[in-house]
Structure formats: C-alpha cells, structure tokens
N, CA, C and O atoms as a GROMACS GRO file, in nm:
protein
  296
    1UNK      N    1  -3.891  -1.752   5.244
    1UNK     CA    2  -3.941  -1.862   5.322
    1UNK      C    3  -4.091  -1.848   5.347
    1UNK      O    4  -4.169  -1.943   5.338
    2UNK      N    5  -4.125  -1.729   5.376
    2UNK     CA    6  -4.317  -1.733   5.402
    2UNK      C    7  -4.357  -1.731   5.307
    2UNK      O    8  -4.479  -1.719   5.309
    3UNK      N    9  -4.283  -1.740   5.142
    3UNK     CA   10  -4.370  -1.730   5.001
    3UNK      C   11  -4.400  -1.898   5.035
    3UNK      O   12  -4.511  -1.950   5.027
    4UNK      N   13  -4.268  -1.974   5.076
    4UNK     CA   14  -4.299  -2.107   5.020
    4UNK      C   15  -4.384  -2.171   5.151
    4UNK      O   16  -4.401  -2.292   5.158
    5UNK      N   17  -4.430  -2.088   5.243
    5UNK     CA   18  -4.515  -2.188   5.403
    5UNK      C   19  -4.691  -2.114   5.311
    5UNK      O   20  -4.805  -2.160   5.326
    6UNK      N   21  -4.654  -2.008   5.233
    6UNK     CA   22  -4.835  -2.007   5.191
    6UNK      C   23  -4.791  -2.050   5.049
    6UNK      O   24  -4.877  -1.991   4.984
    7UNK      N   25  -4.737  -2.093   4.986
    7UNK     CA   26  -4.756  -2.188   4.873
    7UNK      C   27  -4.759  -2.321   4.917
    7UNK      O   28  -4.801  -2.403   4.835
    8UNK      N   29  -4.714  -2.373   5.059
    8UNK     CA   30  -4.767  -2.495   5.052
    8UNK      C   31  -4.846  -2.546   5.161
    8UNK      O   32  -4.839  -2.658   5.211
    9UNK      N   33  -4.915  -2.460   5.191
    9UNK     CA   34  -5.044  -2.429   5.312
    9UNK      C   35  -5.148  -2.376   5.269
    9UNK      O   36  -5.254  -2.435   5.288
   10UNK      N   37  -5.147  -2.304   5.229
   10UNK     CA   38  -5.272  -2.178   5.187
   10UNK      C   39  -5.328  -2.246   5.046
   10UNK      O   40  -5.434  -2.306   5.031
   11UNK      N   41  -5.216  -2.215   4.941
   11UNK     CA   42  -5.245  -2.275   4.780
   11UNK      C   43  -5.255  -2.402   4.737
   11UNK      O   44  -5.293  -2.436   4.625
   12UNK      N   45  -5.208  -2.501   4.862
   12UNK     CA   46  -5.274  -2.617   4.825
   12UNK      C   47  -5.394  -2.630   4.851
   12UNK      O   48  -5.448  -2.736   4.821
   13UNK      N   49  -5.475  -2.517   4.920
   13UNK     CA   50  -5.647  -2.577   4.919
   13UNK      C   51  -5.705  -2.524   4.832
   13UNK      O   52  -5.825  -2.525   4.857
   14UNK      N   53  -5.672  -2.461   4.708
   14UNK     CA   54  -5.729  -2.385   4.604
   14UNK      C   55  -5.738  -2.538   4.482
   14UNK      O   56  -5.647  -2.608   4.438
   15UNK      N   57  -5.832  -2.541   4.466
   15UNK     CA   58  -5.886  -2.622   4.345
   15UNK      C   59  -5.952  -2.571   4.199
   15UNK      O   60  -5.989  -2.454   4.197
   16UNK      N   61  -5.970  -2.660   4.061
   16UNK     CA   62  -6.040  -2.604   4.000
   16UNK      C   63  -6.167  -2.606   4.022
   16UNK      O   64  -6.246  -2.551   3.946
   17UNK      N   65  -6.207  -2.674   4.137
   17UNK     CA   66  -6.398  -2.668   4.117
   17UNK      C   67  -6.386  -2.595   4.230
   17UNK      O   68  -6.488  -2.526   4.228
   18UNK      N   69  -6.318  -2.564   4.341
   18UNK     CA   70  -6.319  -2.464   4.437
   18UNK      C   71  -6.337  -2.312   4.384
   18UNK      O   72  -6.411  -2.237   4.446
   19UNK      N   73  -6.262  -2.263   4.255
   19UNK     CA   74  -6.288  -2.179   4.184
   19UNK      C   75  -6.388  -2.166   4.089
   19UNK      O   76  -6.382  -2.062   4.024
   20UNK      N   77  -6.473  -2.236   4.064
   20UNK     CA   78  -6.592  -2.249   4.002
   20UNK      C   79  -6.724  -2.271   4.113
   20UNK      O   80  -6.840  -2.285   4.074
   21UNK      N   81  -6.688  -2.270   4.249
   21UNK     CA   82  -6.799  -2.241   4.347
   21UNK      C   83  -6.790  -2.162   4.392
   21UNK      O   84  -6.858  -2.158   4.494
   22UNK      N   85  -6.708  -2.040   4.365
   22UNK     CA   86  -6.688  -1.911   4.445
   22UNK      C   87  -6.806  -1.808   4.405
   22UNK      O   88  -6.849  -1.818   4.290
   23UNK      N   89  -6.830  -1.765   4.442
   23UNK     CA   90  -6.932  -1.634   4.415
   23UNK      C   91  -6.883  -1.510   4.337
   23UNK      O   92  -6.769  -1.469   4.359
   24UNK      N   93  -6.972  -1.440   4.234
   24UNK     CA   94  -6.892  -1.344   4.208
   24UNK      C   95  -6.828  -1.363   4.059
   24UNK      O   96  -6.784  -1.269   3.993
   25UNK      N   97  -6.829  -1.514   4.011
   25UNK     CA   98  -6.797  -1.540   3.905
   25UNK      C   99  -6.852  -1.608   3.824
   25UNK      O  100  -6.800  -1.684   3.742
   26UNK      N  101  -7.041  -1.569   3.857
   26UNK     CA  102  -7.102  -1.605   3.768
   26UNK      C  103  -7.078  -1.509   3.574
   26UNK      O  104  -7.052  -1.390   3.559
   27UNK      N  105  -7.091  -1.572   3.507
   27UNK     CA  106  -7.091  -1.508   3.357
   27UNK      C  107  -6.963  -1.513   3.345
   27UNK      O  108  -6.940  -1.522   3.224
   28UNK      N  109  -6.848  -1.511   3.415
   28UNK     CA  110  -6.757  -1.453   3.392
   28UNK      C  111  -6.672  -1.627   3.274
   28UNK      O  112  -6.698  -1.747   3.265
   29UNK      N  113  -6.585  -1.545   3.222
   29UNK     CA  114  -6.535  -1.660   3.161
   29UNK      C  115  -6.382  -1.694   3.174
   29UNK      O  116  -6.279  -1.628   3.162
   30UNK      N  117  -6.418  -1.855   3.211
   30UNK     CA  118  -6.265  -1.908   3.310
   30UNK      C  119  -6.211  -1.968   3.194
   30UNK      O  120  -6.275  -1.996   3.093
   31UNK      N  121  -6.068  -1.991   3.216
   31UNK     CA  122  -6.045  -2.064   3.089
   31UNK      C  123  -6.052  -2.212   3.070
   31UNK      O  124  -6.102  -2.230   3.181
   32UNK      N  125  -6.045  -2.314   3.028
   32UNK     CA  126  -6.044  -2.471   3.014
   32UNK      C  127  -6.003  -2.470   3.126
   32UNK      O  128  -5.945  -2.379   3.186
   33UNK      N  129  -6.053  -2.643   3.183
   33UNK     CA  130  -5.973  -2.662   3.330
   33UNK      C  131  -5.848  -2.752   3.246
   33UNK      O  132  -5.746  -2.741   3.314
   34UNK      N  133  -5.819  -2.845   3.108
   34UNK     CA  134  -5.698  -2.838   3.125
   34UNK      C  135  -5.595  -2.759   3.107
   34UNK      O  136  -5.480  -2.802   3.117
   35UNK      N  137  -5.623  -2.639   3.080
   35UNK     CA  138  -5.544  -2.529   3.111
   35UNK      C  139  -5.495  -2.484   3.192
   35UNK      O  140  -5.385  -2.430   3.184
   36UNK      N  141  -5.578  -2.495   3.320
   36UNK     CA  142  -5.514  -2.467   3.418
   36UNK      C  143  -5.444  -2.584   3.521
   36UNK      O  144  -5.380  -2.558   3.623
   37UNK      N  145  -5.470  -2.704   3.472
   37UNK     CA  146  -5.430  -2.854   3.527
   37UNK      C  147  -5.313  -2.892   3.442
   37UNK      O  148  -5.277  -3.008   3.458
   38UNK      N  149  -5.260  -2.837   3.373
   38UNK     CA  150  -5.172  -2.864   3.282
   38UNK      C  151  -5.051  -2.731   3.234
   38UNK      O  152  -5.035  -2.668   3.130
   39UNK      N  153  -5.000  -2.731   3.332
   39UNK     CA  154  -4.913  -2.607   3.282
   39UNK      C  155  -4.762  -2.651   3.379
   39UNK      O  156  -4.763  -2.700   3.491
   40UNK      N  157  -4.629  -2.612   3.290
   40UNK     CA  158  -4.510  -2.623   3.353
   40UNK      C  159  -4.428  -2.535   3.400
   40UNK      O  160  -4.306  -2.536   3.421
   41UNK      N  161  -4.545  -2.425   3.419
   41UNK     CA  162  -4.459  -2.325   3.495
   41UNK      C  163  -4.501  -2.300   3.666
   41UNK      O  164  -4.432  -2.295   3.767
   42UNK      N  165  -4.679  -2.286   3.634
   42UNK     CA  166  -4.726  -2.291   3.751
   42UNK      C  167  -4.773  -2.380   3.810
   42UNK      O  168  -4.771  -2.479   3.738
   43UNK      N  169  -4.844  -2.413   3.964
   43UNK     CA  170  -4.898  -2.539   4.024
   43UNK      C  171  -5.035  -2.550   3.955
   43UNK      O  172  -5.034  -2.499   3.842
   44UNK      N  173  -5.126  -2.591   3.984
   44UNK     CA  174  -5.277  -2.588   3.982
   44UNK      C  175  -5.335  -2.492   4.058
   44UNK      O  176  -5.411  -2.417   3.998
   45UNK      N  177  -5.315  -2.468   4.216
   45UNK     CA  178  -5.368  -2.346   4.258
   45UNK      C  179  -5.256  -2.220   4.181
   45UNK      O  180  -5.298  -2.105   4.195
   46UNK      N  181  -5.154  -2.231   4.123
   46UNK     CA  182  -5.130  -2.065   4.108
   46UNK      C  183  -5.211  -2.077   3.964
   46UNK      O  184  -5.262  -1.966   3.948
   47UNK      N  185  -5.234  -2.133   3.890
   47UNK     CA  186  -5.284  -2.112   3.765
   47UNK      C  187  -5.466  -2.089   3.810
   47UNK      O  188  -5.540  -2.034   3.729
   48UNK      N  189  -5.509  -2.129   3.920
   48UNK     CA  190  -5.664  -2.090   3.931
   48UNK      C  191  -5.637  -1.970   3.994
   48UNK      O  192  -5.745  -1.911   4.006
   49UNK      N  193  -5.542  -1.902   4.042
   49UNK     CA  194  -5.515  -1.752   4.127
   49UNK      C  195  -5.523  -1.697   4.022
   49UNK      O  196  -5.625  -1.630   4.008
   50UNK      N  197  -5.434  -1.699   3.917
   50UNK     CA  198  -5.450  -1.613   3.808
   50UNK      C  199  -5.550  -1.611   3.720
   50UNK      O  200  -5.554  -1.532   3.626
   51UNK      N  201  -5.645  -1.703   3.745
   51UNK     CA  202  -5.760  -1.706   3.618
   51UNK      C  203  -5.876  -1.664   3.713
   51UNK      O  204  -5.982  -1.632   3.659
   52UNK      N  205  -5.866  -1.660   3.863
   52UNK     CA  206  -5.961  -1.594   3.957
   52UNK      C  207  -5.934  -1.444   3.955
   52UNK      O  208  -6.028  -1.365   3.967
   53UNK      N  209  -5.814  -1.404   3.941
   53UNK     CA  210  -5.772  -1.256   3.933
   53UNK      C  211  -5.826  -1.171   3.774
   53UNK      O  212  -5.892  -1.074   3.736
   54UNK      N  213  -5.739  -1.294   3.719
   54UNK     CA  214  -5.811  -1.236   3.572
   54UNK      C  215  -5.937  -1.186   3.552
   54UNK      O  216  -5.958  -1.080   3.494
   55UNK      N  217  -6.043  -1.275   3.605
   55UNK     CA  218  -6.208  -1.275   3.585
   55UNK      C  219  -6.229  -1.132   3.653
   55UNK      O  220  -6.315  -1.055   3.609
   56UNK      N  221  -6.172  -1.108   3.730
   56UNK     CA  222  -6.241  -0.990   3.838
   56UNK      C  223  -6.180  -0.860   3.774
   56UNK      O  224  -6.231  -0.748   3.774
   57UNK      N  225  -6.071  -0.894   3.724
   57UNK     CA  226  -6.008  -0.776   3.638
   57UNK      C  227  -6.121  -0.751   3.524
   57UNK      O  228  -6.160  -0.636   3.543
   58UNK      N  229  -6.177  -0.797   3.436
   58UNK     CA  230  -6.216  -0.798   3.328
   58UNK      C  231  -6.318  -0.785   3.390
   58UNK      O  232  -6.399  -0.808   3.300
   59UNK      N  233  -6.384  -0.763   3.487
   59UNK     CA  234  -6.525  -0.771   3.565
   59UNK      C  235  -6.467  -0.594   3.584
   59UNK      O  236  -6.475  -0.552   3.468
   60UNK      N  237  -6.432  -0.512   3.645
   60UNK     CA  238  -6.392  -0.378   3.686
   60UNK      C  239  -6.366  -0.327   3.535
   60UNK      O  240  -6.441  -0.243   3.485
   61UNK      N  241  -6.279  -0.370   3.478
   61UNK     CA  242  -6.234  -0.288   3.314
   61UNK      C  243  -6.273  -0.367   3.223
   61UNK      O  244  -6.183  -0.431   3.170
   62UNK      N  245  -6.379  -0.385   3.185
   62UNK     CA  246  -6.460  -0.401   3.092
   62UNK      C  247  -6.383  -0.366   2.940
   62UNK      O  248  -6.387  -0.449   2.849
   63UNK      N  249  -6.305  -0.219   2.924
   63UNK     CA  250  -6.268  -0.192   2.774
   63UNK      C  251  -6.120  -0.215   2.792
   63UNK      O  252  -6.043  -0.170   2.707
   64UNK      N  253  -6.082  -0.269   2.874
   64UNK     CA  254  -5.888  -0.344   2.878
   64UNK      C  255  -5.920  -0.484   2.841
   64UNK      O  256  -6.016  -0.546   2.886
   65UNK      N  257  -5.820  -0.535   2.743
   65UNK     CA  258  -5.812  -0.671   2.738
   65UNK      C  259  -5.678  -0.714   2.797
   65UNK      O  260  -5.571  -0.684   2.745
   66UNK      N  261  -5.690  -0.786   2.910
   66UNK     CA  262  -5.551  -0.855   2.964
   66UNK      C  263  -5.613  -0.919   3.038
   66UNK      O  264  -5.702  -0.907   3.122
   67UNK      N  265  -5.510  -1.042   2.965
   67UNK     CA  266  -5.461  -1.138   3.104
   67UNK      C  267  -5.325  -1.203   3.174
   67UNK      O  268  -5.215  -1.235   3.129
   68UNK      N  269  -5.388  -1.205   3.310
   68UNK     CA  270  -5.246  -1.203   3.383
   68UNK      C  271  -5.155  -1.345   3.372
   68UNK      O  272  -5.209  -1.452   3.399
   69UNK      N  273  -5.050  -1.340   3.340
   69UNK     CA  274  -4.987  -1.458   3.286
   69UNK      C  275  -4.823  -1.482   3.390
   69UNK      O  276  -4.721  -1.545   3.365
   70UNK      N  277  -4.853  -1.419   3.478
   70UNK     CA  278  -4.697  -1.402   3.567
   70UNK      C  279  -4.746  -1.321   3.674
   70UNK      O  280  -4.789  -1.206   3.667
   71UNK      N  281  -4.730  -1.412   3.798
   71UNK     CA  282  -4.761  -1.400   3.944
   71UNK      C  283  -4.694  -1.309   3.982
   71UNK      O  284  -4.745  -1.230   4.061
   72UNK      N  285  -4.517  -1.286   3.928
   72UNK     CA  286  -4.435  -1.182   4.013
   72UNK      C  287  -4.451  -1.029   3.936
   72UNK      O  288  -4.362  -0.945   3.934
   73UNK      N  289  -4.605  -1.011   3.866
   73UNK     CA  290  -4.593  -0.842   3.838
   73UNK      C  291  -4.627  -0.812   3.892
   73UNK      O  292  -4.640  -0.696   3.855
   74UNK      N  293  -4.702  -0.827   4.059
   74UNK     CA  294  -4.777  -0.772   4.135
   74UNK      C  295  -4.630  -0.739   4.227
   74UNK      O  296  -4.637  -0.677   4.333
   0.00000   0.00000   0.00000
C-alpha cells in the first residue's frame, strides 16, 4: 500500500523535462523522450527514475556498461 500512495503522489510529479532540469546531468546521456513516454511496462515517471538512476550510475562507473531496465532489483 505505501508503494502505491508514492507511486501516485511522489511519481506523478516527475516529468521528462523535470529530468532534463535537474543538475548533475549535464553531458550525461538520457535516452529519447519517446522512450521514455512510450513504454508498457512502466509509467512516465518510473521510466525517467530509471534513466535518472542510469545517468548517475554511468557517471560513478565509468568502465561498467549497464542499464537499469527493472525497478524491483533494488
């Protein structure tokens, strides 16, 4: 029940241009926004969580290539 009061409180204020004004992710590279506006698994904010997580990952480990593609490995 508190996954689904901050999935529909918290993650509805996450946008794609909200994630493109954040700090911290200059250079970094996001993927298409219809990529992340267009997907049938996740919402729009969980697909900018994971492409905000991604960036910062690849920002710390530089010689790992991954990206995160499934919210429940954490």
């Amino acid at each position: 029940m508190l996954v689904q009061v901050v999935r529909g409180f918290v993650l509805a204020r996450v946008t794609v241009r909200s994630l493109k004004s954040l700090p911290g992710l200059e250079g970094c590279q996001l993927p298409p926004d219809n990529a992340l506006l267009n997907s049938n698994v996740y919402s729009t904010a969980e697909a900018v969580l994971l492409a905000w997580i991604t960036a910062h990952y690849h920002k710390v480990c530089l010689l790992l290539v991954f990206t995160l593609v499934n919210i429940s490995v954490f």
